[in-house]
Steps between C-alpha positions, in 0.01 A plus 500: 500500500199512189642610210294824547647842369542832758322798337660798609467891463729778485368811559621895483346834416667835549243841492638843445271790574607850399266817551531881452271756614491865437272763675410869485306692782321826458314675724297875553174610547216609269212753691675420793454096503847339508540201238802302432571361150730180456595352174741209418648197389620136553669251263563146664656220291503123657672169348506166648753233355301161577698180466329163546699151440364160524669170456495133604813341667457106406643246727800316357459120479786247609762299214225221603188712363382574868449940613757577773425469835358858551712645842312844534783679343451602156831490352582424121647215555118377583250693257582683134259743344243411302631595090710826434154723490407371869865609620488830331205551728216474211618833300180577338270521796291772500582605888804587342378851458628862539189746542469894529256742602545841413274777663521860403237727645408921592260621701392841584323642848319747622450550874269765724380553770194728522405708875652225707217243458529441116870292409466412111739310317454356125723358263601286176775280443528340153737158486671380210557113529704241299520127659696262265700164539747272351481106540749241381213345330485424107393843387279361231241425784204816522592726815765237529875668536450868439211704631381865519205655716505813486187766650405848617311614809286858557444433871333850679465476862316786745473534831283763754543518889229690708626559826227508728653556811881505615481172504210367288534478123279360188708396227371403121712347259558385151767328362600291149753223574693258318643144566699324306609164421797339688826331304344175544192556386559602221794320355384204284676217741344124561573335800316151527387358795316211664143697490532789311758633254590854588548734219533910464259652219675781304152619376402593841376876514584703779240578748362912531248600765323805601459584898255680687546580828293650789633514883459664854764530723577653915858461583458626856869457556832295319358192634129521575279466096175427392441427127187407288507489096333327179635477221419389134711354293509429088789220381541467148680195384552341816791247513372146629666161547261243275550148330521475081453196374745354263387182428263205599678433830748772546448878685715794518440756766590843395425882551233638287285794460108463590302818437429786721440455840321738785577498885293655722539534867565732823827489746515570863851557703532602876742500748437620891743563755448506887873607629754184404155284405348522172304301275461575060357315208342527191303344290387495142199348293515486166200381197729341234299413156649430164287286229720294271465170260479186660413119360259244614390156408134458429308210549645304194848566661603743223658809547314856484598874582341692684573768752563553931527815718744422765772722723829600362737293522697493874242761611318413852203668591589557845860585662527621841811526769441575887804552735568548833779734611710600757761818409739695747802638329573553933582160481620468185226270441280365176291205504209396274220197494372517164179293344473520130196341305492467143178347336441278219653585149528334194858372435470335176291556222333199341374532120218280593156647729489507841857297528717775604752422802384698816714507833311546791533787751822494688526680889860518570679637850793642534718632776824738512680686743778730546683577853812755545729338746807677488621851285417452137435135536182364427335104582223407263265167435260476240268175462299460209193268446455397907192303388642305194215600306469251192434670178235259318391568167143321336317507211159562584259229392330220678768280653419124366790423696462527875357143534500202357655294258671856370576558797845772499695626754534914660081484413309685746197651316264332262412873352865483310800308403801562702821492214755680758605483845806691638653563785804721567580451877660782702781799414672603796749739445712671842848698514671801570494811326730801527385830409678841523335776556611790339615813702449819401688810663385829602654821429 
């Protein structure tokens, strides 16, 4: 046995989520048109208690000088921590956190619906936010062991339905939205690692968009649906995984903010049933474009800014699903052969031009069904992943090594540089499911 240390981590969080809504209805008629009126409130308070201990358990050496013949167990009489700090579990580790986020918002509604074509509704809701933490760290450090982030949010939202036909409606739609920063994003933590350090950014911004909607719709029945939409889309302060550079040969991949963003795109969803048979799918295409700072090396190998327009972040242009099904509650019967196809996105953001990680598009099948065999019991299987699609991620410049001398391994293209090649096998999940149905009684 090497006289080699075991690093080891302890691990616990506990979350707490506590909400309270209120609501008021009112509803009459003005020149005859019936409107409803809805006003309200919510108040939601969330904590997580984070605890994160790291030590190093050092072999024990022999009365001759010589580590102990390591036996797979580890027991004390074999390893001792490493100093009193390491065996307190590093105290002052800044994933030793507790963090809240308090929400308080109102909103008020209005609601028609004007000679049976017209159904308006409009609204407001104004949020009140306060995100703050608490870190074991030495509270001399900036954002180090006490933070505040507090904001507001107007966010109006309107919505009109023509109703063409019983069963034909156009629907237009605007909405203001908000998303905001998760726990461990913005807590100032450092984990380091073998590529990249990971770290949360407390000046991270939360994200606001605005939404415009436009969609046609025949429901023909519960189960037979035709739907075609665009939409528009506005992101403010998008949140993005990138890489800071914190010295000559060190990187720390955190969340930050990069500009405003616009998606653009149109959605399709069907689904078509022939008596047990049917078929559905959907798919959506979306134009993705955000401009934000990048680096490059000119010719003399010194480094410039300048500028790229790329996708968001984790945003493909193209996601579809098509599925083949068979449905007969007669025979208490569900099954489902699903494709899914998600195209290329950008996983990680690179500060430097044209060096962001892509992964490529990914066609996954899966398969599930569910059989009644006997009263209330139910046999299921799902599979996921039949194929065993890999998930491959490149950057996308010329591949120098394909061939040759350079020659490195999982390369298949000499249009990009393979950096990631995954594969996840099958999930195959079967059992036996009871469920009750509930009886109701006539009187």
């Amino acid at each position: 046995m090497l006289n080699i240390p075991f690093y080891r981590i302890w691990t616990r969080n506990s979350d707490n989520d506590l909400a309270e809504y209120l609501n008021f209805n009112y509803q009459s008629k003005f020149l005859s048109i019936p409107f409803s009126i809805s006003i309200g409130g919510m108040h939601r308070d969330k904590h997580r208690d984070n605890q994160f201990n790291e030590w190093n358990l050092i072999p024990k050496t022999s009365s001759i000088g010589q580590p102990v013949i390591f036996d797979g167990a580890l027991s004390p009489d074999k390893f001792q921590f490493n100093g009193t700090t390491a065996a307190q579990g590093n105290p002052i580790n800044p994933l030793i956190y507790k963090a809240t986020e308090k929400i308080t918002s109102t909103y008020f509604m209005i609601e028609s619906k004007i000679q049976r074509r017209f159904h308006v509704n409009a609204g407001v809701r104004y949020e009140k936010t306060q995100q703050g933490w608490t870190t074991a760290q030495d509270p001399k450090i900036s954002y180090g062991a006490i933070g505040l982030i507090p904001y507001n949010d107007l966010l109006p939202s309107a919505n009109l339905k023509y109703a063409i036909s019983k069963n034909r409606n156009i629907r237009l739609s605007y909405y203001s939205a908000v998303n905001r920063p998760g726990f461990f994003e913005y807590v100032p933590f450092h984990i380091s690692d073998d590529n990249f350090s990971l770290s949360g950014n407390p000046k991270l911004k939360h994200t606001t968009s605005k939404n415009y909607d436009l969609r046609y719709d025949v429901f023909s029945n519960s189960l037979n649906q035709f739907l075609l939409g665009v939409f528009y889309k506005e992101i403010i302060n998008p949140i993005e995984m990138g890489i800071e550079f914190t010295g000559t040969s060190s990187a720390t991949m955190k969340p930050f903010n990069y500009g405003t963003a616009k998606n653009l795109g149109g959605e399709l969803n069907f689904a078509k049933y022939w008596g047990v048979f049917g078929i559905s799918g959907n798919y959506t295409f979306t134009h993705s474009r955000i401009n934000t700072a990048k680096l490059f090396y000119n010719k003399n190998y010194i480094s410039e800014k300048t500028s790229q327009i790329r996708p968001l972040q984790g945003q493909s242009p193209h996601i579809a699903n098509f599925s083949f099904l068979i449905k007969s509650p007669k025979l208490g019967l569900d099954a489902q052969l699903a494709c899914v196809y998600n195209g290329k996105k950008i996983i990680m953001i690179s500060p430097y031009k044209d060096l962001d990680y892509w992964q490529r598009g990914v066609v996954q099948l899966d398969f599930s069904i569910e059989k009644a065999i006997v009263k209330d019991f139910i046999f299921y299987v799902k599979v996921n992943n039949i194929l065993n699609a890999p998930v491959i991620v490149d950057i996308v410049q010329p591949n120098i090594y394909q061939k040759g001398k350079f020659q490195l391994p999982i390369q298949d293209r000499s249009d990009r540089v393979t950096v990631q090649k995954d594969y996840y096998g099958q999930n195959i999940i079967f059992g036996i499911r009871l469920k009750k149905q509930a009886k109701t009684k006539n009187k």
